[in-house]
C-alpha positions in Angstrom: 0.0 0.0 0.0 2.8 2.4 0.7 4.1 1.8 -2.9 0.6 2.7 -4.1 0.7 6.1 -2.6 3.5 6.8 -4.5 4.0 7.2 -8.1 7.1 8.8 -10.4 6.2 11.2 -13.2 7.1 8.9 -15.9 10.9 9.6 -17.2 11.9 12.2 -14.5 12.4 10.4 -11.5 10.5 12.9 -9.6 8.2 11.1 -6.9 4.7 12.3 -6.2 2.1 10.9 -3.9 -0.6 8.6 -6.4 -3.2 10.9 -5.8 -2.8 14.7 -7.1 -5.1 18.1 -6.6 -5.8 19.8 -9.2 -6.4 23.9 -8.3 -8.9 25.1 -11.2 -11.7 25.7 -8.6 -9.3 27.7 -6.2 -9.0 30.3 -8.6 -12.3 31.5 -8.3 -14.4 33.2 -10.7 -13.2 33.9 -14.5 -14.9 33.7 -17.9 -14.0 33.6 -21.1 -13.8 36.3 -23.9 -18.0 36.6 -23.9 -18.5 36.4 -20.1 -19.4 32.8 -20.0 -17.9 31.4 -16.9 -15.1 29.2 -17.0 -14.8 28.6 -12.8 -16.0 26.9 -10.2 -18.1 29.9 -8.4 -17.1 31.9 -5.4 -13.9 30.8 -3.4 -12.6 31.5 0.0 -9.3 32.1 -0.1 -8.7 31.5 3.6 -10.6 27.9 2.9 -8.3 27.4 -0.2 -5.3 28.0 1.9 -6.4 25.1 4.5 -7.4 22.8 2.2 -3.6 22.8 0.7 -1.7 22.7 3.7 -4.4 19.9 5.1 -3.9 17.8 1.9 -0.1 18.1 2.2 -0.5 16.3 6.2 -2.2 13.4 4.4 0.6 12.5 2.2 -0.5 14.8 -1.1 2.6 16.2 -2.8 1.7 16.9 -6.5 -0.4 20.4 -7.1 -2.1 21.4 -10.2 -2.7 24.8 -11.5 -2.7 26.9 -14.7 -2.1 30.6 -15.2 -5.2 30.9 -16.9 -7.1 29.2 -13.7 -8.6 32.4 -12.0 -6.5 34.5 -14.1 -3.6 34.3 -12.2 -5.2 34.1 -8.7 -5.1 30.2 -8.6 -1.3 30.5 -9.0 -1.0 33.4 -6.4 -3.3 31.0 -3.6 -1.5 27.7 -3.9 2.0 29.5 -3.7 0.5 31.0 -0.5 -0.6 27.7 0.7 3.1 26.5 0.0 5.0 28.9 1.7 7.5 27.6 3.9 6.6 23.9 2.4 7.7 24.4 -1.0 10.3 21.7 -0.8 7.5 19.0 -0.2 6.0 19.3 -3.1 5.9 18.9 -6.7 3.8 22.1 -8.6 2.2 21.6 -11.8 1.4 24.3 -13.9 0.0 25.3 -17.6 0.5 28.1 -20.0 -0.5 28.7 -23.7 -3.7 31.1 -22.8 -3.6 34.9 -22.7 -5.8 36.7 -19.9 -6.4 40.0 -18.5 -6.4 40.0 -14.4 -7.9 43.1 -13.8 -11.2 42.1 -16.2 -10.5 38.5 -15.1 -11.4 37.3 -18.8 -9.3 35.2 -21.3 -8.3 37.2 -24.3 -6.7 34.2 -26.4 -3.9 31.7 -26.8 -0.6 32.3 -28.2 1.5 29.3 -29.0 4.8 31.0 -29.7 8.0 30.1 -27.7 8.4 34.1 -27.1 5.4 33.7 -24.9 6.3 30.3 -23.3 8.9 32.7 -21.7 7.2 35.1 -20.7 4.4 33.1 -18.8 7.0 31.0 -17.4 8.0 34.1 -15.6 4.9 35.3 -14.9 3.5 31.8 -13.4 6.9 31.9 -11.2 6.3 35.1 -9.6 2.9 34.6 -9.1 4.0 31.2 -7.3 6.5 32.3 -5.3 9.2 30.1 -6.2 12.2 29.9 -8.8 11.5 27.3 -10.7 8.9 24.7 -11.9 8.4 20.5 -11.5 6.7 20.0 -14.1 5.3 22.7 -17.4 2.3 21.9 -19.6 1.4 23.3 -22.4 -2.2 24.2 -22.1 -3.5 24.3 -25.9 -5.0 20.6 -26.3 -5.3 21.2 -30.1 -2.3 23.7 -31.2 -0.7 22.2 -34.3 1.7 19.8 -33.7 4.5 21.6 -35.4 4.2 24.5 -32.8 4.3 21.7 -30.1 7.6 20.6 -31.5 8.8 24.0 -31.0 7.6 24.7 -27.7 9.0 21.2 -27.0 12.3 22.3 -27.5 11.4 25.4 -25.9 11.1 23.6 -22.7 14.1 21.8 -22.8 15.8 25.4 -22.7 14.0 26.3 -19.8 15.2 23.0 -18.2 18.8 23.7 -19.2 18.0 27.3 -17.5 17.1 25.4 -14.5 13.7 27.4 -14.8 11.6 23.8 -14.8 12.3 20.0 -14.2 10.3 18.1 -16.9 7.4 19.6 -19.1 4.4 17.7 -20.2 1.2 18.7 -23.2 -2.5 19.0 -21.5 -4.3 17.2 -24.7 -6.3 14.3 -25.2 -4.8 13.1 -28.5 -1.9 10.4 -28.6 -0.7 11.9 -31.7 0.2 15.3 -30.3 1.4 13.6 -26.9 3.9 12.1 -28.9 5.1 14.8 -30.2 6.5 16.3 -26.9 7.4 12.9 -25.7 10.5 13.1 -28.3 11.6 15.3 -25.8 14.5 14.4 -23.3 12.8 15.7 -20.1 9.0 14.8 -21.3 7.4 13.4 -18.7 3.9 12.9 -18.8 0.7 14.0 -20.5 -2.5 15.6 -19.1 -5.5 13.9 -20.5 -9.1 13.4 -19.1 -9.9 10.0 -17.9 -12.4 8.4 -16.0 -15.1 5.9 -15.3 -17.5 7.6 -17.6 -14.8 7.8 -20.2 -11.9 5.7 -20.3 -8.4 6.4 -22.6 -7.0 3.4 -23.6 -4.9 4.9 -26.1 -3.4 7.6 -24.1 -2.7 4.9 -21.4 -1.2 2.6 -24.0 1.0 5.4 -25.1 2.0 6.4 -22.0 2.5 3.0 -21.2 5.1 2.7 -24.4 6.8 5.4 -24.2 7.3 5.7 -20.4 4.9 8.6 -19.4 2.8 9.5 -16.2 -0.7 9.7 -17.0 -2.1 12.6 -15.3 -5.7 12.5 -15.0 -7.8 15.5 -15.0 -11.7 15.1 -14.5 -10.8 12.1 -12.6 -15.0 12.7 -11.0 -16.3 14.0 -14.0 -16.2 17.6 -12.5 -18.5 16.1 -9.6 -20.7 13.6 -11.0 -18.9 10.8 -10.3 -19.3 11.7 -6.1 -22.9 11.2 -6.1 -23.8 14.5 -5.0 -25.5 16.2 -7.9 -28.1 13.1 -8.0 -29.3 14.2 -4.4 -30.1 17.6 -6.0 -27.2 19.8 -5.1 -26.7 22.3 -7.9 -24.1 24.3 -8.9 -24.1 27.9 -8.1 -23.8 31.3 -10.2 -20.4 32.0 -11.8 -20.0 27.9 -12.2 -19.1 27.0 -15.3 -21.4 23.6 -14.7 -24.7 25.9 -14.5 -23.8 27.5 -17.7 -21.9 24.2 -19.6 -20.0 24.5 -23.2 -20.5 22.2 -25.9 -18.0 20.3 -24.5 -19.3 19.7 -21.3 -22.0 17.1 -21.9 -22.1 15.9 -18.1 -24.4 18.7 -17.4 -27.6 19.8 -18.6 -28.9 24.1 -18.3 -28.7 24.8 -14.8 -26.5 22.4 -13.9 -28.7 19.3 -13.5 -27.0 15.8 -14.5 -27.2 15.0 -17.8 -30.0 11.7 -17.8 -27.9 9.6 -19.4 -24.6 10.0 -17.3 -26.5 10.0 -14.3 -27.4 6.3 -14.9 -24.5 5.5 -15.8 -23.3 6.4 -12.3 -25.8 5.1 -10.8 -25.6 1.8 -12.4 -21.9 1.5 -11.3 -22.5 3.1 -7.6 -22.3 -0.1 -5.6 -19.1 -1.2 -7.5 -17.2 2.3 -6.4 -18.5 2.2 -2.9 -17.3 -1.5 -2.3 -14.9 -1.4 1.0 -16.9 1.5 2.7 -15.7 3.5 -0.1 -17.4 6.8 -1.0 -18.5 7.2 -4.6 -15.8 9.8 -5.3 -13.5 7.6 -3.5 -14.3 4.4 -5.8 -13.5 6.7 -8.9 -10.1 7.3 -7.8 -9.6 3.7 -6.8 -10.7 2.9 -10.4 -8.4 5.1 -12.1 -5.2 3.4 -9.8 -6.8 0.0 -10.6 -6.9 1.0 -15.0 -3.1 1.5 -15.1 0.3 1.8 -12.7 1.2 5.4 -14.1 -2.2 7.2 -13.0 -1.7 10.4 -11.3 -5.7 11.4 -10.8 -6.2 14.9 -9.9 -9.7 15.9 -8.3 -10.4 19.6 -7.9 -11.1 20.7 -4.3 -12.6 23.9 -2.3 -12.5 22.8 1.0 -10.8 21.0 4.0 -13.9 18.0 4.1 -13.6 17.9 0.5 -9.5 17.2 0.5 -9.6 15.2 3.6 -12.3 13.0 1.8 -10.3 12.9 -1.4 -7.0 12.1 0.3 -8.4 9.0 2.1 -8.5 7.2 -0.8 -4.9 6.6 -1.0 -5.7 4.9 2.5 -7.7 2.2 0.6 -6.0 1.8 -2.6 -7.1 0.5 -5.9 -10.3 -1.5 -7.0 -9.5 -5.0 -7.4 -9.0 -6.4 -10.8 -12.9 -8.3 -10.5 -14.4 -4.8 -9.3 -12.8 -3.4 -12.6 -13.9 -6.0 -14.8 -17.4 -5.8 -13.3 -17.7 -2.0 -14.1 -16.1 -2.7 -17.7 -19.2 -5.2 -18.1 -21.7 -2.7 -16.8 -21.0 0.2 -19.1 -20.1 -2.1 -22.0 
């Protein structure tokens, strides 16, 4: 069990704990360029804070923000949180997006190296610390001959001693590969969870000797349960207002029908072992593949304390993750 709480960021050699947290929702309120919202709703800083520093008691050492997350202000909290502790961990951050703070609105993306720079510099400023584990790039679908650039990019700033390893935040293999030529490549960012599985990112990974960083490891909250008892998302939540992308939710931030079954049809699965829903998620995503590095979002002490007990019970067996295979085909 201790070697399950523990995992190395694929080629690096840098340890992390097997769980991660990922810090979109501590960034508060932002929206993109038409003032749809792209956060969680209203933060408390003071709670953000606590949550961090309580996480990092229960054995969580990998933290994961973006510049873009908050506009900045996701960055300044964690390297709050951090403070004094910064040794302990392992920070995770993106770039690729251009924002305005003051207006707390994306502007657009820029995926030239000039820029890689300078939101490198940014981002470790904002952090508090001179230099960074591990730097994603942050545009899933930028053409993969401005990833090879930025690729190399990042092995400068490793050279420069400004980052450790670098990773891409996409979900297709093709472009993944495309850092992984890279000397200090050490993972890729992809969603994954038990509403939808990535068996060729994992594969990939698996080949080529990445971490698998998982983000929506809950489905942005289905996957605990809660949302089926009727608790809603609030104003300034991107969930109340989803994208196209977003098919989890419906208008207003009700479950979608047809995920919501889904979860409901694998509920007693996840919460085998005294497991909570959101707990059984995680324990799937361990159970899928040895280089999962899940990384719920969080708000609040309960909610990290709840999260970080699942490295207490480990993975599903390999029967419980069969039997969820057979249930959603």
């Amino acid at each position: 069990m201790e070697t399950m709480k523990a995992r190395t960021l694929g080629r690096s050699g840098i340890e992390v704990s097997a769980l991660g947290f990922g810090c979109w929702a501590i960034g508060g309120e932002w929206a993109d360029a038409e003032g749809s919202p792209l956060g969680w709703g209203k933060v408390d800083d003071e709670e953000s804070v606590a949550a961090v520093r309580r996480a990092l008691d229960l054995g969580v050492t990998f933290f994961d923000t973006a510049d873009v997350y908050g506009t900045g202000h996701s960055e300044r909290v964690l390297g709050r949180a951090l403070a004094g502790r910064r040794d302990e961990v392992v920070v995770a951050t993106k770039w690729g997006n251009r924002f305005d703070e003051t207006t707390r609105r994306v502007t657009g993306s820029d995926p030239t190296p000039e820029y890689a720079r300078e939101a490198l510099t940014a981002s470790l400023r904002r952090l508090g610390t001179d230099h960074i584990d591990l730097y994603q790039l942050h545009l899933s679908d930028a053409a993969p001959e401005a990833g090879a650039q930025l690729r190399d990019a990042c092995e400068e700033f490793v050279r420069e001693g400004l980052i450790r390893a670098y990773a891409w935040s996409t979900d297709d293999p093709e472009r993944a590969e495309v850092f992984a030529e890279g000397e200090h490549c050490a993972a890729v960012q992809h969603a994954c969870n038990v509403l939808a599985d990535a068996p060729d990112m994992l594969a990939l990974c698996e080949r080529l000797g990445l971490a698998s960083i998982n983000r929506s490891p809950l489905a942005m909250g289905l996957l605990t349960g809660k949302y089926a008892a009727g608790v809603r998302p609030g104003e300034g939540d991107i969930r109340a207002v989803p994208p196209a992308w977003l098919s989890w939710f419906g208008e207003g931030g009700a479950p979608a029908p047809e995920w919501a079954a889904k979860v409901e049809a694998v509920r007693d699965v996840l919460t085998s072992g005294g497991r909570t829903p959101g707990q059984g998620a995680l324990a799937w995503l361990w159970a899928r593949s040895p280089r999962t590095v899940p990384i719920p979002g969080f708000r609040s002490v309960a909610q990290a304390e709840q999260n970080a007990a699942a490295l207490n019970q480990g993975p599903l067996s390999e029967g419980e993750l069969a039997e969820i295979g057979r249930i959603l085909g």
